[in-house]
C-alpha positions as CSV (number, residue, x, y, z in Angstrom):
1,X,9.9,-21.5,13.6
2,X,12.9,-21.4,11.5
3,X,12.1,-19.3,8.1
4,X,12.8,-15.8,8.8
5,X,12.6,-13.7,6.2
6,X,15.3,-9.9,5.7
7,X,12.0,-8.5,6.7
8,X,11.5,-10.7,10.3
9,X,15.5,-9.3,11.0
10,X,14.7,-6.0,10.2
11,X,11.6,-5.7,12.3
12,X,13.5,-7.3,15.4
13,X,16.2,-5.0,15.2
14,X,13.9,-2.1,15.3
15,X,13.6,-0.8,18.5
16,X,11.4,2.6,18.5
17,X,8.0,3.0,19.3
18,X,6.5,3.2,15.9
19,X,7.8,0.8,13.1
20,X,6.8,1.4,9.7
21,X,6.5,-1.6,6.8
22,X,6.3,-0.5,3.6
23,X,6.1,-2.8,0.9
24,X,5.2,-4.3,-2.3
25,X,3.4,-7.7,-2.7
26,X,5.1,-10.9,-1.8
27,X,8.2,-9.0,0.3
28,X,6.9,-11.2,3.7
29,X,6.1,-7.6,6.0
30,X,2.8,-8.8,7.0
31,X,4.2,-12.1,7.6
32,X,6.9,-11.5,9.5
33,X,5.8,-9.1,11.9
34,X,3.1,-11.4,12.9
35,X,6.1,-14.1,13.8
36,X,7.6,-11.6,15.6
37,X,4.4,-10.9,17.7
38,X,4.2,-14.8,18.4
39,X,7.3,-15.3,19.1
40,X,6.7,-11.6,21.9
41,X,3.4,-13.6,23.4
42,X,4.8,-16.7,23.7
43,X,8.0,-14.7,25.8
44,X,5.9,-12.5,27.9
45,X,2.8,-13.7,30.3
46,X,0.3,-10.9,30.6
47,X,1.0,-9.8,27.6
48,X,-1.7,-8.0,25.4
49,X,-1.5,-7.6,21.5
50,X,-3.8,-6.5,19.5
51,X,-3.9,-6.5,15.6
52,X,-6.4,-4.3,13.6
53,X,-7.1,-3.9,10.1
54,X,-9.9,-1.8,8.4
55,X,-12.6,-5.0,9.8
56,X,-12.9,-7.8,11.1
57,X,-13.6,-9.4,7.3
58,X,-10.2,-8.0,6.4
59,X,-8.4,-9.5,9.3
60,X,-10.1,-12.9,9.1
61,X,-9.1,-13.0,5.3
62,X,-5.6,-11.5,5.8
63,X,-3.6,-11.4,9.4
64,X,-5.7,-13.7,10.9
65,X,-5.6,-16.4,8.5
66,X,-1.5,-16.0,8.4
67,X,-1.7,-15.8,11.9
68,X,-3.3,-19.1,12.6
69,X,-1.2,-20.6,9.4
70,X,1.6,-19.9,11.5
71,X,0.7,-21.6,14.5
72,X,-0.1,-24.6,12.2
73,X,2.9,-25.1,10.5
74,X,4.7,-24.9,13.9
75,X,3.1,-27.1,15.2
76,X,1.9,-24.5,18.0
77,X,-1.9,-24.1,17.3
78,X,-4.2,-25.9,20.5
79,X,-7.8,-24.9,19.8
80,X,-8.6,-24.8,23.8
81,X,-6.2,-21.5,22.9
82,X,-8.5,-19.6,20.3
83,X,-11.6,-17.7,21.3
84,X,-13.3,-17.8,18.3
85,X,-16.1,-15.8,19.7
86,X,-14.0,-13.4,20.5
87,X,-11.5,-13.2,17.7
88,X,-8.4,-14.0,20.1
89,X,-6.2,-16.3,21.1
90,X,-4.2,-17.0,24.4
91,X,-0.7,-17.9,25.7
92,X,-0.8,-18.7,28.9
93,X,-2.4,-15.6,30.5
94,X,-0.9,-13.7,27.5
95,X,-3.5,-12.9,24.4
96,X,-3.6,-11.6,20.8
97,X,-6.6,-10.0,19.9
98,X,-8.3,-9.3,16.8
99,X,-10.5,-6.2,15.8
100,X,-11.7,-4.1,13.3
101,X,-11.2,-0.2,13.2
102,X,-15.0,0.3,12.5
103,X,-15.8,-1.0,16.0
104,X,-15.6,2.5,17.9
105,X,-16.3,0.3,21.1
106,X,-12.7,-1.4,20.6
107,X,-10.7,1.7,19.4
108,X,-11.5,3.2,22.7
109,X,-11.4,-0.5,24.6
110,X,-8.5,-1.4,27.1
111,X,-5.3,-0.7,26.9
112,X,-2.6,-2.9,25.2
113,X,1.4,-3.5,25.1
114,X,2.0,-4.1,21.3
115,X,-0.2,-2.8,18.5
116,X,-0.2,-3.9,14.0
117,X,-2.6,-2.4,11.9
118,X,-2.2,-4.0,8.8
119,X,-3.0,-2.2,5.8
120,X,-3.1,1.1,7.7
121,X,-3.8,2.9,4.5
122,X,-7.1,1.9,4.9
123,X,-7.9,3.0,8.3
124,X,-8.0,7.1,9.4
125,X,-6.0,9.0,11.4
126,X,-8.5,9.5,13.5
127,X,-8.7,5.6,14.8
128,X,-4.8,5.4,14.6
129,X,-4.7,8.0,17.5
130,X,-7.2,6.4,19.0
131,X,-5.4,3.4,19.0
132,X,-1.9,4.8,19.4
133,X,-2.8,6.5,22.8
134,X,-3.7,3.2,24.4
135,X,-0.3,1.5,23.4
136,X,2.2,1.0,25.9
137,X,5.1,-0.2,23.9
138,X,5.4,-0.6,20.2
139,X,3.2,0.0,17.5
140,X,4.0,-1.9,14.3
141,X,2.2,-0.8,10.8
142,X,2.2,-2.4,7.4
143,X,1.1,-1.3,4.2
144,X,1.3,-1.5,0.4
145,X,2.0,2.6,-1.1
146,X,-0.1,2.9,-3.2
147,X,-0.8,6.4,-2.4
148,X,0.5,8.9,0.3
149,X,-1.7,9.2,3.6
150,X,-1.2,9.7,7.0
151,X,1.9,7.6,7.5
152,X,3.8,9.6,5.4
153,X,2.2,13.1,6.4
154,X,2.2,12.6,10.1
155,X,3.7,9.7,11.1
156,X,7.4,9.4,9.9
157,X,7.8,13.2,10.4
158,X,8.6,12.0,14.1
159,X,10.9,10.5,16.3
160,X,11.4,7.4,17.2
161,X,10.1,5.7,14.1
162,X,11.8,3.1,12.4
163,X,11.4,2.9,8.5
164,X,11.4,-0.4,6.6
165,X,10.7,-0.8,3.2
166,X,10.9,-4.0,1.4
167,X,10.2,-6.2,-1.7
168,X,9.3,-9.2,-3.2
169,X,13.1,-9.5,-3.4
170,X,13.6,-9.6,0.2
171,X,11.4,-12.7,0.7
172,X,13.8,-16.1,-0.1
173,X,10.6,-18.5,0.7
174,X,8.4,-16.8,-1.5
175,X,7.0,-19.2,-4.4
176,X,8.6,-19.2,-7.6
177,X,5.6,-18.7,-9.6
178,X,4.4,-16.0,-7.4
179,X,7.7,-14.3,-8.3
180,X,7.6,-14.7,-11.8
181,X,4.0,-13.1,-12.0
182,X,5.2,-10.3,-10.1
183,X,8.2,-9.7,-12.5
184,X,5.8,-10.6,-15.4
185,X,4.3,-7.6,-14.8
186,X,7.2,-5.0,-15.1
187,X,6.6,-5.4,-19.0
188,X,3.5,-4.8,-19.6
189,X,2.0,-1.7,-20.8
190,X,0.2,0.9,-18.8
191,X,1.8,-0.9,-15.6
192,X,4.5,1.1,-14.5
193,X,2.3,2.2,-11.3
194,X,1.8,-0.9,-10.6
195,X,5.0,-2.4,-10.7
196,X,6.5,1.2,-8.9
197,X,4.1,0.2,-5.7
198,X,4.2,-3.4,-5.5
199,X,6.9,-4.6,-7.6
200,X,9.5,-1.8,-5.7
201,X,7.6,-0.5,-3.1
202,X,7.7,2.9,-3.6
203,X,5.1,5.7,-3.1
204,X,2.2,5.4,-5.9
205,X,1.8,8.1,-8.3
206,X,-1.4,9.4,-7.5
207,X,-4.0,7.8,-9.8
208,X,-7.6,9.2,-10.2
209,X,-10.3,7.0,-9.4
210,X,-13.3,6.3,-11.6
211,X,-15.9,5.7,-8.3
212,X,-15.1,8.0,-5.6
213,X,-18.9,8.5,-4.4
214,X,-18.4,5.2,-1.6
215,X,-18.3,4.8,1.9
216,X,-18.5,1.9,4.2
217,X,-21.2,0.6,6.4
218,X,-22.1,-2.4,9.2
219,X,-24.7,-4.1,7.8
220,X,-26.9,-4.3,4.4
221,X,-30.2,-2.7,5.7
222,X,-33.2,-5.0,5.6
223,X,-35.5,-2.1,4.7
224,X,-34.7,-1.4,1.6
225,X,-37.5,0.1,-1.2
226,X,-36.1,-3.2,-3.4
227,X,-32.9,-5.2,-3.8
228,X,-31.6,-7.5,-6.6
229,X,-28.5,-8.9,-7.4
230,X,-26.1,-8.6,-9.8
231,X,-23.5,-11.1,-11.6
232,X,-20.5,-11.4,-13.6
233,X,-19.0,-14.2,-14.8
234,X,-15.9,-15.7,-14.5
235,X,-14.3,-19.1,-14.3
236,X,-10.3,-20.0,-14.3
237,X,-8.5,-16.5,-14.7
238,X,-11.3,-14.2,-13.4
239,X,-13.5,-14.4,-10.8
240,X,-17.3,-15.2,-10.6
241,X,-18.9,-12.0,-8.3
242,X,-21.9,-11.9,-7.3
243,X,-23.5,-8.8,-5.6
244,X,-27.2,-7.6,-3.8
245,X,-27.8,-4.1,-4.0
246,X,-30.6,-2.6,-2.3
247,X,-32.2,1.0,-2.7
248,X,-32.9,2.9,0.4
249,X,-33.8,6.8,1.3
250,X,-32.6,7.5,-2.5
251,X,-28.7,6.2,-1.8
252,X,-27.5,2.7,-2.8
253,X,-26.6,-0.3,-0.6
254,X,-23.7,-2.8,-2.0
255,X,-23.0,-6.1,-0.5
256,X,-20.9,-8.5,-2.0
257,X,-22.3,-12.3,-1.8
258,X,-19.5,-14.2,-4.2
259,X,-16.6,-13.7,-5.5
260,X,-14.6,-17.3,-6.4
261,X,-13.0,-18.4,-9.3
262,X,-13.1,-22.1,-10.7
263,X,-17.1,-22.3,-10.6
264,X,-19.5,-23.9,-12.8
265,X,-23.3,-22.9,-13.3
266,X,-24.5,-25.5,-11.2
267,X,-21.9,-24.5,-8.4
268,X,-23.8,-20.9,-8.7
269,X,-27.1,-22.2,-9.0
270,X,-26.3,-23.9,-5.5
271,X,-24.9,-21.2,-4.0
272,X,-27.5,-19.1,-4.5
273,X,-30.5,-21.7,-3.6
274,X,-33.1,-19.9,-2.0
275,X,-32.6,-16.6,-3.6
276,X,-35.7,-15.1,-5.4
277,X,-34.7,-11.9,-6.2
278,X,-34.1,-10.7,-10.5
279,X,-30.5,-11.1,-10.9
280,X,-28.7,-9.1,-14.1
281,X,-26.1,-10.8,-15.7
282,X,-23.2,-10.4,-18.3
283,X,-25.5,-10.6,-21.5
284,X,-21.9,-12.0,-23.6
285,X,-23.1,-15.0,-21.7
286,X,-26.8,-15.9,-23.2
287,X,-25.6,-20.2,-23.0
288,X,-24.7,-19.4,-18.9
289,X,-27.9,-17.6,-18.4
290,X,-30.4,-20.0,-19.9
291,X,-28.7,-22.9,-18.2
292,X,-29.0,-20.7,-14.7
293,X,-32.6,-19.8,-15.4
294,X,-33.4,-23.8,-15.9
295,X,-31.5,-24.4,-12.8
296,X,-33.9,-21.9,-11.2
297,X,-32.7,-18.8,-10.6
298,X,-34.3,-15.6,-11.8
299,X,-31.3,-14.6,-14.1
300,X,-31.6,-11.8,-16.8
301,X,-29.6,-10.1,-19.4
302,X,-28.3,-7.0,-18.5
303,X,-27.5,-4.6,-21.6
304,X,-24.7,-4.3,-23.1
305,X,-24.4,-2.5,-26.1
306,X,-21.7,0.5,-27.3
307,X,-20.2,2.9,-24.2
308,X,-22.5,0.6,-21.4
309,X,-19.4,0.4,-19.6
310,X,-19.9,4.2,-19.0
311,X,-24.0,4.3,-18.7
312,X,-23.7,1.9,-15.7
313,X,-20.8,4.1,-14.0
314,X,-23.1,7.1,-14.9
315,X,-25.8,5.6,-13.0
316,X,-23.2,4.2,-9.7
317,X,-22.6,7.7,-9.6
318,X,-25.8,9.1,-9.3
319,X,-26.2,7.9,-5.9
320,X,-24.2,7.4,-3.3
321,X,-23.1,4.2,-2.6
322,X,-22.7,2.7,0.7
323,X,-20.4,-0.8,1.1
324,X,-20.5,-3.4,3.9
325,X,-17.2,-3.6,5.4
326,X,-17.4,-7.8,4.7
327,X,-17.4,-7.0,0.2
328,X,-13.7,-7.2,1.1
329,X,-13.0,-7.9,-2.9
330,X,-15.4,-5.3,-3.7
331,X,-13.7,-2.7,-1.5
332,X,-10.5,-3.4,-3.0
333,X,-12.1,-3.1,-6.3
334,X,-13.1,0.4,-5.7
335,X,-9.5,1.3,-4.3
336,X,-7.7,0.1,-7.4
337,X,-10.4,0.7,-10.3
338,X,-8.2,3.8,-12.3
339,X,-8.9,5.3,-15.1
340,X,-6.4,3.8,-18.5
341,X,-3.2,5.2,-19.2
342,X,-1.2,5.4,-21.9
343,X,2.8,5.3,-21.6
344,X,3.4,8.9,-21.1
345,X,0.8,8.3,-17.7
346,X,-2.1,10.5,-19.8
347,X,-5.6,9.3,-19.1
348,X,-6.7,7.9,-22.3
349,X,-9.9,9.7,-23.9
350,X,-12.3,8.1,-26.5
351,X,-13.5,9.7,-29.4
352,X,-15.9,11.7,-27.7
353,X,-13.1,12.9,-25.1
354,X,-14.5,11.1,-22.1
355,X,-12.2,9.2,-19.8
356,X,-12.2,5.8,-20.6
357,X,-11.9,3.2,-17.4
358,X,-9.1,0.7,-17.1
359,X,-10.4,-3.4,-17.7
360,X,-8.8,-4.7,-14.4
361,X,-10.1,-4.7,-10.8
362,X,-13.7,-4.6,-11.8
363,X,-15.5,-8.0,-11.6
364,X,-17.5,-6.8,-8.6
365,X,-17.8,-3.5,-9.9
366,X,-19.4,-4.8,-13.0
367,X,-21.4,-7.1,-11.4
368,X,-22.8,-3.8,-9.4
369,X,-23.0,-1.9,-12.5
370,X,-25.1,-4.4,-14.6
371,X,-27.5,-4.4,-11.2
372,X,-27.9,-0.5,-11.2
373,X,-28.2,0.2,-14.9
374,X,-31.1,-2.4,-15.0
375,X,-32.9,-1.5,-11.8
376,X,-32.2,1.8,-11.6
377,X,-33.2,2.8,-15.0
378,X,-37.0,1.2,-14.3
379,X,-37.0,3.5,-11.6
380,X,-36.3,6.6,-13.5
381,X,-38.4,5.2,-16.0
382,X,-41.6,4.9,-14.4
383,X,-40.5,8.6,-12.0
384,X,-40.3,10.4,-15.4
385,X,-44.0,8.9,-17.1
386,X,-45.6,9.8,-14.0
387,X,-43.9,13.4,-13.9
388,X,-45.2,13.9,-17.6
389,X,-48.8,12.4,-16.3
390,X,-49.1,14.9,-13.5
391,X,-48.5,17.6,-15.5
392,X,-50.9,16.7,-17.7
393,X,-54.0,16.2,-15.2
């Protein structure tokens, strides 16, 4: 292990109990403090880290990939080591584990030497101190500040905390074309936030959120009144995403099942083998949609037509939506979906003085749209001609 970032230093001279990463993309935090916590494990027999994020579909598409990408490039990975049952992996007597904050059974589990919890803007307060109180020695956190939370309300307010805050600067090994899209973006209009979070990673200026009405849940239930899918397209620069949503108890169930770039309509069409359900589509594709529905898939047009964009959110936010902790792009979607802004930072207003949504982060989210408007509408249809029949029998 010999590329050590600014970042790995800094975190290795820290010696409180609570070290805090803050950070914009690229700058190496997550990285390097899971080098660090290697390089502890493979020191100390007996030892016990764990590493949370907000789930375990976080973790095994973030840390734990890194984690395990570590190990391979080193040279230092022996599969007889990793429990994959058990999302851990062992050094000598020594483990790392791997859980998600969702599980209450782990947040109140055993108790550990060294704790990260990546991204822990997305996790309370609540299962921070759950997890802080049964942490013997250090507790490492990372995130990307996109807005303030309890980190900056709570935790650096107290002692022994070490404050590290880094960029894309202070990461030699990062990829020069990952560098030049960061910096790309400085330029471009309506970014500022953007570049102020993860291009210098500083605090976010609070940005209003066009879905707010979400939580997350477990499992997509298997009782729903119906369920259907819904798809966007994408191919080279934006993904393909692919949702089910399901109606149950009058609130809406969201559960992401694709979201890949680079596929044809044959690679969909195989994906989704099997699948019976009416899916609602992008209608700017008609060509895509014919060829899926002679592949065999029960594809439809969504509409589209002026200011759909804001009858599908309409209809999202009639309900309340509940998301399964594995739509990780989904999630993150919903996190970052704003409203536009102009250069001044004013919400941008149509002609009929309604906030007008940004175009970015919302592949998934249109995908859920085009299901809901569709679906959704047939059943406020059919509630409203029986309402009118009833009153007059």
């Amino acid at each position: 292990m010999d590329k050590f970032t600014e970042v790995f230093w800094w975190n290795v001279k820290a010696k409180t109990r609570f070290v805090v990463n803050q950070g914009g993309t690229g700058s190496s935090k997550t990285w390097s403090i899971l080098q660090l916590l290697i390089l502890i494990a493979q020191k100390h027999p007996n030892i016990l880290i764990s590493i949370v994020a907000e789930s375990l579909p976080h973790l095994r598409r973030g840390a734990m990939r890194d984690f395990l990408k570590i190990l391979h490039e080193e040279n230092a990975y022996f599969p007889e080591c990793h429990n994959m049952s058990e999302n851990s992996y062992s050094f000598g007597s020594g483990i790392v584990e791997f859980f998600g904050a969702d599980d209450a059974s782990k947040l109140r589990g055993a108790r550990r030497d060294y704790l990260f919890i990546n991204e822990a803007n997305n996790i309370s307060i609540s299962a921070f101190e759950q997890l802080e109180v049964r942490t013997k020695e250090r507790i490492y956190i990372d995130y990307n500040p996109v807005a303030e939370f309890w980190a900056h309300t709570d935790l650096l307010s107290r002692p022994e905390v070490s404050f590290i805050k880094s960029t894309y600067r202070n990461n030699k090994y990062l990829d020069e074309k990952i560098r030049h899209s960061i910096e790309e973006r400085r330029t471009r209009p309506g970014a500022e936030n953007w570049w102020r979070v993860f291009g210098e990673g500083e605090l976010g200026v609070a940005e209003d959120a066009v879905l707010t009405n979400w939580d997350t849940v477990q499992e997509f239930p298997n009782d729903c009144k119906w369920t259907c899918l819904g798809m966007d397209f994408g191919y080279a620069n934006d993904p393909t995403a692919i949702v089910r949503i399901g109606l149950k108890e009058g609130q809406l169930y969201i559960h992401q099942l694709l979201y890949e770039r680079g596929l044809t309509n044959p690679d969909i069409a195989s994906r989704l083998r099997g699948i019976k359900e009416e899916i609602f589509c992008d209608a700017a594709e008609p060509k895509s949609i014919e060829e899926l529905y002679r592949l065999g898939l029960n594809v439809k047009a969504a509409e589209k037509g002026a200011d759909s964009v804001n009858i599908g959110l309409d209809v999202l936010r009639r309900f309340k939506l509940h998301v399964t902790n594995e739509s990780v792009d989904l999630l993150k979607e919903l996190r970052s979906y704003t409203y536009k802004k102009d250069r001044l930072g004013a919400i941008v207003r149509d002609s009929h003085g309604r906030q007008m949504p940004s175009d970015h982060w919302n592949h998934a989210i249109d995908a859920t749209r085009y299901a809901a408007r569709m679906k959704c509408r047939r059943e406020t249809t059919r509630a409203s001609w029986m309402d009118d029949l009833l009153k007059e029998i």
